[in-house]
Biopython code that builds the backbone (N, CA, C, O; Angstrom):
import numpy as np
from Bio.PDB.StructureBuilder import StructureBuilder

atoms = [
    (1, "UNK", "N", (48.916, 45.536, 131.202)),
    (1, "UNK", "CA", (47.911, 46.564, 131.323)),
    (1, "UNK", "C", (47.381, 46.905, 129.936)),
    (1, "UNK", "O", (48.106, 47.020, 128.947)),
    (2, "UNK", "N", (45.977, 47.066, 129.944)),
    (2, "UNK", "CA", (45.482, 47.838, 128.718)),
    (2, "UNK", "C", (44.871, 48.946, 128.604)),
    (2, "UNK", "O", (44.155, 49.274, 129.549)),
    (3, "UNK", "N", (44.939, 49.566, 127.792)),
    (3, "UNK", "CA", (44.653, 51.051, 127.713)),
    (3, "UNK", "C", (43.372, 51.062, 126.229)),
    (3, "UNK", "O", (43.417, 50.767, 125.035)),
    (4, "UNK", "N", (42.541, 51.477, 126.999)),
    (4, "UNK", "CA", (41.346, 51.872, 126.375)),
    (4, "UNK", "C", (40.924, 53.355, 126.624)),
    (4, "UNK", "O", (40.865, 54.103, 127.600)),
    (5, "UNK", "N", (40.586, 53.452, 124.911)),
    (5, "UNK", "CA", (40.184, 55.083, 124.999)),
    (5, "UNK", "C", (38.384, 55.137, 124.232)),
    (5, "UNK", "O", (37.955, 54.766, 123.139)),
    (6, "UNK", "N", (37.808, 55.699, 125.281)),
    (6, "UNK", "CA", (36.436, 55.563, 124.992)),
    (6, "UNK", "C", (36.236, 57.726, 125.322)),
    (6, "UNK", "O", (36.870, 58.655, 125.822)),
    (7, "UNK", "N", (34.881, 57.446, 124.592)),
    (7, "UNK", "CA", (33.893, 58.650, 123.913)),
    (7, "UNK", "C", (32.642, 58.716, 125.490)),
    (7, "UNK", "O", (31.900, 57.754, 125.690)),
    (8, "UNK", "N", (32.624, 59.696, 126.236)),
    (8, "UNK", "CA", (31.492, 59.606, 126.830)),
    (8, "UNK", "C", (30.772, 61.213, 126.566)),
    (8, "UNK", "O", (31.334, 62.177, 126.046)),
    (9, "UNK", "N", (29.761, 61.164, 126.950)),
    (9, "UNK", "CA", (28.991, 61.977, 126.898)),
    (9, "UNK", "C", (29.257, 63.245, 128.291)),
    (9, "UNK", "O", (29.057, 62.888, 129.452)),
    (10, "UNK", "N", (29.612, 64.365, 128.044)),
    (10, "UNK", "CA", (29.568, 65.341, 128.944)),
    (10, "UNK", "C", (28.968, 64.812, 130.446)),
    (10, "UNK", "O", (29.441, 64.332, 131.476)),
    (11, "UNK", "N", (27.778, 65.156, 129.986)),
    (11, "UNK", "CA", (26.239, 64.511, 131.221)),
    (11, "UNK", "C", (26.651, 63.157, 132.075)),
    (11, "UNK", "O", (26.287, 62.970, 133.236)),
    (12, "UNK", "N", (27.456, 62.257, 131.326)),
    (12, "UNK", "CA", (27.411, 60.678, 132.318)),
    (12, "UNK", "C", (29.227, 60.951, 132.640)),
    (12, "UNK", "O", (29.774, 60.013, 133.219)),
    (13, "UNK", "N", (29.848, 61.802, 132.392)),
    (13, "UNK", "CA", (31.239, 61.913, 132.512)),
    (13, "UNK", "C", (31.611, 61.266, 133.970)),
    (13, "UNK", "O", (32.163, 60.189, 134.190)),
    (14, "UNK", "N", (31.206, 62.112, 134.768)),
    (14, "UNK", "CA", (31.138, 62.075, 136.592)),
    (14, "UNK", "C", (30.613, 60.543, 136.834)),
    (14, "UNK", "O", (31.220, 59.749, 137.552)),
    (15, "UNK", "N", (29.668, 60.306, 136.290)),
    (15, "UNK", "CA", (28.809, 58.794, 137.216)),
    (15, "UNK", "C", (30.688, 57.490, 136.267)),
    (15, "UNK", "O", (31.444, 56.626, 136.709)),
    (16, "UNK", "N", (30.496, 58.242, 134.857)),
    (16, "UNK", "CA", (31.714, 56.984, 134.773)),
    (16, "UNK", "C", (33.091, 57.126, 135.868)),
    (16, "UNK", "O", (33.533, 56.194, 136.539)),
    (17, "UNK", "N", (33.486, 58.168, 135.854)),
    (17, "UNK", "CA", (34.964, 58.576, 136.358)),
    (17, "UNK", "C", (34.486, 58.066, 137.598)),
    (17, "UNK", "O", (35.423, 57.543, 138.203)),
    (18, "UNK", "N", (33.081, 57.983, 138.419)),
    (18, "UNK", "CA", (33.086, 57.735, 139.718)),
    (18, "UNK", "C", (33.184, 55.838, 140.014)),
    (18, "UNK", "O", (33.688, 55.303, 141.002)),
    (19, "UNK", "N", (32.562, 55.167, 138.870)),
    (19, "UNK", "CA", (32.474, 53.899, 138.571)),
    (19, "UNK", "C", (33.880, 53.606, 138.388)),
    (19, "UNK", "O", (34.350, 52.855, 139.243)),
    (20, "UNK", "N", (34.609, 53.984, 137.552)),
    (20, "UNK", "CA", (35.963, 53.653, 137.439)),
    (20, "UNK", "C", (36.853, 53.818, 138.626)),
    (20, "UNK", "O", (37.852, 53.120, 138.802)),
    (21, "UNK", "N", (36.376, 54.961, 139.602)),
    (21, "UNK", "CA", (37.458, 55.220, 140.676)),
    (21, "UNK", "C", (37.015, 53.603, 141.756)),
    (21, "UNK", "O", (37.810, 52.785, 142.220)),
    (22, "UNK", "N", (35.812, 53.618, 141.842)),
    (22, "UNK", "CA", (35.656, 52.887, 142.552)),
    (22, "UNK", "C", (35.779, 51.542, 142.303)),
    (22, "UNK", "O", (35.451, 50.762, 143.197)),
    (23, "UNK", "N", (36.328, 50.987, 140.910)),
    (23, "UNK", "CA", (36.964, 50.026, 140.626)),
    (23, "UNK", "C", (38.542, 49.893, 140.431)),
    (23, "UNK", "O", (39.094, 49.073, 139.697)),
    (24, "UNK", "N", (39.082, 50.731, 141.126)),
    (24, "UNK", "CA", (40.697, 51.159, 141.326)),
    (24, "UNK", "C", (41.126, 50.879, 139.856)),
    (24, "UNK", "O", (41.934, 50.007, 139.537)),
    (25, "UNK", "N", (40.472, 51.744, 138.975)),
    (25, "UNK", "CA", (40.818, 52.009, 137.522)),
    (25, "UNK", "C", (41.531, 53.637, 137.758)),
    (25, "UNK", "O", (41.144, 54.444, 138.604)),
    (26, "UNK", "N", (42.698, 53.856, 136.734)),
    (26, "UNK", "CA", (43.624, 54.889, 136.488)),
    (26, "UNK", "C", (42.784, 55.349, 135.580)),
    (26, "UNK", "O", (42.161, 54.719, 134.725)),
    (27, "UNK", "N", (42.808, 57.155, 135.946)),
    (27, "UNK", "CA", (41.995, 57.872, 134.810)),
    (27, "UNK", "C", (42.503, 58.787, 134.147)),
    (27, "UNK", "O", (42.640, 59.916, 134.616)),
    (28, "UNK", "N", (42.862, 58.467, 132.970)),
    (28, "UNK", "CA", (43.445, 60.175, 132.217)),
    (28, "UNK", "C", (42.546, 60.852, 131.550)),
    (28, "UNK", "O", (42.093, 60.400, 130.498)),
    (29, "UNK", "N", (42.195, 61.895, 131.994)),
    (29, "UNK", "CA", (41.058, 62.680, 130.991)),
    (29, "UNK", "C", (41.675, 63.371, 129.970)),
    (29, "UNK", "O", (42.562, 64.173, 130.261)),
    (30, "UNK", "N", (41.345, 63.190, 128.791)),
    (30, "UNK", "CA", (41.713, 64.273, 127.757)),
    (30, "UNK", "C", (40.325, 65.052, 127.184)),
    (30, "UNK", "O", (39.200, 64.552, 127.181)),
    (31, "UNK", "N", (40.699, 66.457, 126.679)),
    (31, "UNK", "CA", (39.530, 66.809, 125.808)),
    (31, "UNK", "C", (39.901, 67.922, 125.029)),
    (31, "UNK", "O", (40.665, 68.864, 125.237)),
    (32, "UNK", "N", (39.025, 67.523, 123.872)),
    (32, "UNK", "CA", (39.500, 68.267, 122.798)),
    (32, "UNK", "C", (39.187, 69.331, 122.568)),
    (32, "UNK", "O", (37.966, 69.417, 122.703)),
    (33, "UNK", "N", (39.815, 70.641, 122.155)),
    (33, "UNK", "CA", (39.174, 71.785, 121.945)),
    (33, "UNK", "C", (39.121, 72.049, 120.832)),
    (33, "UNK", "O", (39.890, 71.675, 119.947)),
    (34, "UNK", "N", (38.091, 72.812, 120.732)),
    (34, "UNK", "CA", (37.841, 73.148, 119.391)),
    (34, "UNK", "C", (38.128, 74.145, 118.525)),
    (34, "UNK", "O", (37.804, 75.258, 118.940)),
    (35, "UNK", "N", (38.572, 74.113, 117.580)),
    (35, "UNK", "CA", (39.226, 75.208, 117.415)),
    (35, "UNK", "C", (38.827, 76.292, 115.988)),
    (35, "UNK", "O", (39.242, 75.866, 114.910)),
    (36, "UNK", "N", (38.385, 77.064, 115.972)),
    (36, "UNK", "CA", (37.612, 77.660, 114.570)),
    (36, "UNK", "C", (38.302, 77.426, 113.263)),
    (36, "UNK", "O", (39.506, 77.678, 113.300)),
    (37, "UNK", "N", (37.837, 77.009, 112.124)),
    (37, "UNK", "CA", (38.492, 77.734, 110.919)),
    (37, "UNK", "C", (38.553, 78.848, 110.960)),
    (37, "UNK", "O", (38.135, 79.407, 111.974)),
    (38, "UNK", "N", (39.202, 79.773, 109.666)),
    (38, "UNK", "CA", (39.614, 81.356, 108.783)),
    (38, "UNK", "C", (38.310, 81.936, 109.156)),
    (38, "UNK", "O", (38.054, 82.782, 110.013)),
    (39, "UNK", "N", (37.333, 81.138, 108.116)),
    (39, "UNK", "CA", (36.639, 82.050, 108.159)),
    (39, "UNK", "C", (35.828, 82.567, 109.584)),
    (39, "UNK", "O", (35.500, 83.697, 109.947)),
    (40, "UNK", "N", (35.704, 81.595, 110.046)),
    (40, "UNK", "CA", (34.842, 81.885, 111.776)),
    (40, "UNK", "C", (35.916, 82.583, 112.493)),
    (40, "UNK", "O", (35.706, 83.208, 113.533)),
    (41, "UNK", "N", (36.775, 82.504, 112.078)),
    (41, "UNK", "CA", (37.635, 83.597, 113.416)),
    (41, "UNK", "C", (37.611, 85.132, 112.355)),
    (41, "UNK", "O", (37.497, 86.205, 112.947)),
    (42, "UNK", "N", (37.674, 85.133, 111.490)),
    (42, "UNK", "CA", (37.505, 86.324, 110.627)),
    (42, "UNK", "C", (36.114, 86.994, 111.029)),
    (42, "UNK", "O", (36.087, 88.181, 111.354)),
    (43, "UNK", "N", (34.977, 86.224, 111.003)),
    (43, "UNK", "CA", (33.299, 86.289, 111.510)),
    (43, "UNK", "C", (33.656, 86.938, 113.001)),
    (43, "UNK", "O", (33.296, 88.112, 113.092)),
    (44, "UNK", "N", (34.276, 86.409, 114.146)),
    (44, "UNK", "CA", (34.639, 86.624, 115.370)),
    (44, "UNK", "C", (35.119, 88.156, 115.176)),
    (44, "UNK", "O", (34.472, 89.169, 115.438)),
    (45, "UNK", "N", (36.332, 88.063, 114.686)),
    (45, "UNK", "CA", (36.963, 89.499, 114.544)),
    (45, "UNK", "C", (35.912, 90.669, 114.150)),
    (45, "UNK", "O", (35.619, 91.636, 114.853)),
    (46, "UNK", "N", (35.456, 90.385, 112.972)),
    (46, "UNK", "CA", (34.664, 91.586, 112.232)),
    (46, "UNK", "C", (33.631, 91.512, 113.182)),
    (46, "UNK", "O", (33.141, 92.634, 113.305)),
    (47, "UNK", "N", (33.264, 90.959, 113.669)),
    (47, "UNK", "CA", (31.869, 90.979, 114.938)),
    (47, "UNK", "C", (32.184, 92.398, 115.501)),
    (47, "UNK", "O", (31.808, 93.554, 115.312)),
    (48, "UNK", "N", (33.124, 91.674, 116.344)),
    (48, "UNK", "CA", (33.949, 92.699, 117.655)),
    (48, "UNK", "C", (34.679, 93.795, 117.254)),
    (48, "UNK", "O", (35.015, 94.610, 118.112)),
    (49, "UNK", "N", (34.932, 93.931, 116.294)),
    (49, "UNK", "CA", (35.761, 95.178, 115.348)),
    (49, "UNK", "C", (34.429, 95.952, 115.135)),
    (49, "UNK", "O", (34.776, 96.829, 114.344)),
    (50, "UNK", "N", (33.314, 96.107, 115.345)),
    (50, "UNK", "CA", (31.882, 96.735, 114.370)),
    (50, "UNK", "C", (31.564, 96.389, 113.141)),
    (50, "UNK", "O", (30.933, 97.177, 112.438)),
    (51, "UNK", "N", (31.888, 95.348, 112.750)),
    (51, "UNK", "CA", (31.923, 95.474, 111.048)),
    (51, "UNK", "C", (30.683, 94.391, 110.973)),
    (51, "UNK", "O", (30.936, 93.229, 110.656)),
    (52, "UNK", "N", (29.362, 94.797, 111.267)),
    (52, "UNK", "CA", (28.594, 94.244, 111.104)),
    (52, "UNK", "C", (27.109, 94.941, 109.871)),
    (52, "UNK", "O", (27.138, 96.054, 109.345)),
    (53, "UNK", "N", (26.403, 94.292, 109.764)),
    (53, "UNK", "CA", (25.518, 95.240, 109.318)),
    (53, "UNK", "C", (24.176, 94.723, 109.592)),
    (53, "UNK", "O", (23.883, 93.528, 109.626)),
    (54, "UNK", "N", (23.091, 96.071, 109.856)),
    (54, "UNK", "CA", (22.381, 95.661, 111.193)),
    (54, "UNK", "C", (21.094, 95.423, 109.884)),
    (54, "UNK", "O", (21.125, 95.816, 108.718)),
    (55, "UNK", "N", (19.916, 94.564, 110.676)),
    (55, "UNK", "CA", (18.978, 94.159, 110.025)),
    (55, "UNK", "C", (17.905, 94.325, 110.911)),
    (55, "UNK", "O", (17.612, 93.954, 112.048)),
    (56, "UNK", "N", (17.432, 94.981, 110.051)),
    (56, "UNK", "CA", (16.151, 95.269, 111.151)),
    (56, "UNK", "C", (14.776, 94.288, 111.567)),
    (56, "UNK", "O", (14.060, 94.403, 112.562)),
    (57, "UNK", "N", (14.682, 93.335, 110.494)),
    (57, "UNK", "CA", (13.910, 92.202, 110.450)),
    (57, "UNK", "C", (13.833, 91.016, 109.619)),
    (57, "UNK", "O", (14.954, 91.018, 109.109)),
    (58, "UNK", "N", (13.203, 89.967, 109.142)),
    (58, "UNK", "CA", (13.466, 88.828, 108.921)),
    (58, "UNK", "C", (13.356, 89.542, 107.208)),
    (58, "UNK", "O", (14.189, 89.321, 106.329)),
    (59, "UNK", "N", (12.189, 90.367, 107.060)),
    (59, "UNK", "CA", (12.129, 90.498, 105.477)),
    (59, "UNK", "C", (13.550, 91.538, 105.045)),
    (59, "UNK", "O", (13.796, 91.637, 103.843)),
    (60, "UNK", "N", (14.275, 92.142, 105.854)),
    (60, "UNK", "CA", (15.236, 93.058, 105.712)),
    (60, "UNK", "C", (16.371, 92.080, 105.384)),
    (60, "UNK", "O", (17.285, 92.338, 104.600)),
    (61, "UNK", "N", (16.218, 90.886, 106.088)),
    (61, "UNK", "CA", (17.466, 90.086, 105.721)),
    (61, "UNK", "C", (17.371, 88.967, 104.390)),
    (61, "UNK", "O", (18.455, 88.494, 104.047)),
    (62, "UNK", "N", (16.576, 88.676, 103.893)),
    (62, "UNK", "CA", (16.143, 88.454, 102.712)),
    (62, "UNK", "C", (16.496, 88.965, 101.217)),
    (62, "UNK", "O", (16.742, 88.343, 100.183)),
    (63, "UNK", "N", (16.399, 90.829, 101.621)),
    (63, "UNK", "CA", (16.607, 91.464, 100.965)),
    (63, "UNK", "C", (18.231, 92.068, 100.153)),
    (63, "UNK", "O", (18.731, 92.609, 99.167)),
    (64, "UNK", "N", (18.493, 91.414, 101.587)),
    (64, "UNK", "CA", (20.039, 91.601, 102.126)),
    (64, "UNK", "C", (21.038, 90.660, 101.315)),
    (64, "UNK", "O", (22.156, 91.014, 100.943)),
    (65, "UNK", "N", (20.697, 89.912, 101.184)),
    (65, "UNK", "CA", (21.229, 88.390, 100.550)),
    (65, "UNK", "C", (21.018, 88.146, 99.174)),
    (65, "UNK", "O", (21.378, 87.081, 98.674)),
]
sb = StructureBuilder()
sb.init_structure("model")
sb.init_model(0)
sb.init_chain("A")
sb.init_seg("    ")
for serial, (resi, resn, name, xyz) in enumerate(atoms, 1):
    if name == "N":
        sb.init_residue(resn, " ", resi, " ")
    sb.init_atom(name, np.array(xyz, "f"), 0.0, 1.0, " ", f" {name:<3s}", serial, name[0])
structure = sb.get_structure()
């Protein structure tokens, strides 16, 4: 037996898994999650904690920076 590990696309997932069933192929699905760095879960936290600071428009954020 050989074991091949292939990349599909979300969208064609179903039409392959259905091609494979119907060629009495064994299917293991894996998928990867993703998982944030520091700083994006720090970004996450301070979001949801209030620790934001509000901008009132595109030239406000300009100013901001």
């Amino acid at each position: 037996m050989t074991t091949l590990t292939i990349h599909i696309p979300d969208s064609k997932a179903d039409f392959i898994k259905q091609l494979l069933k119907e060629l009495d192929v064994k299917i293991e699905t894996t998928k990867k999650e993703h998982t944030p760095n520091a700083e994006t879960i720090k970004a996450i936290e301070d979001a949801r904690n209030g620790k934001t600071t509000h901008i009132s428009d595109f030239k406000a954020f300009f100013e901001s920076v």
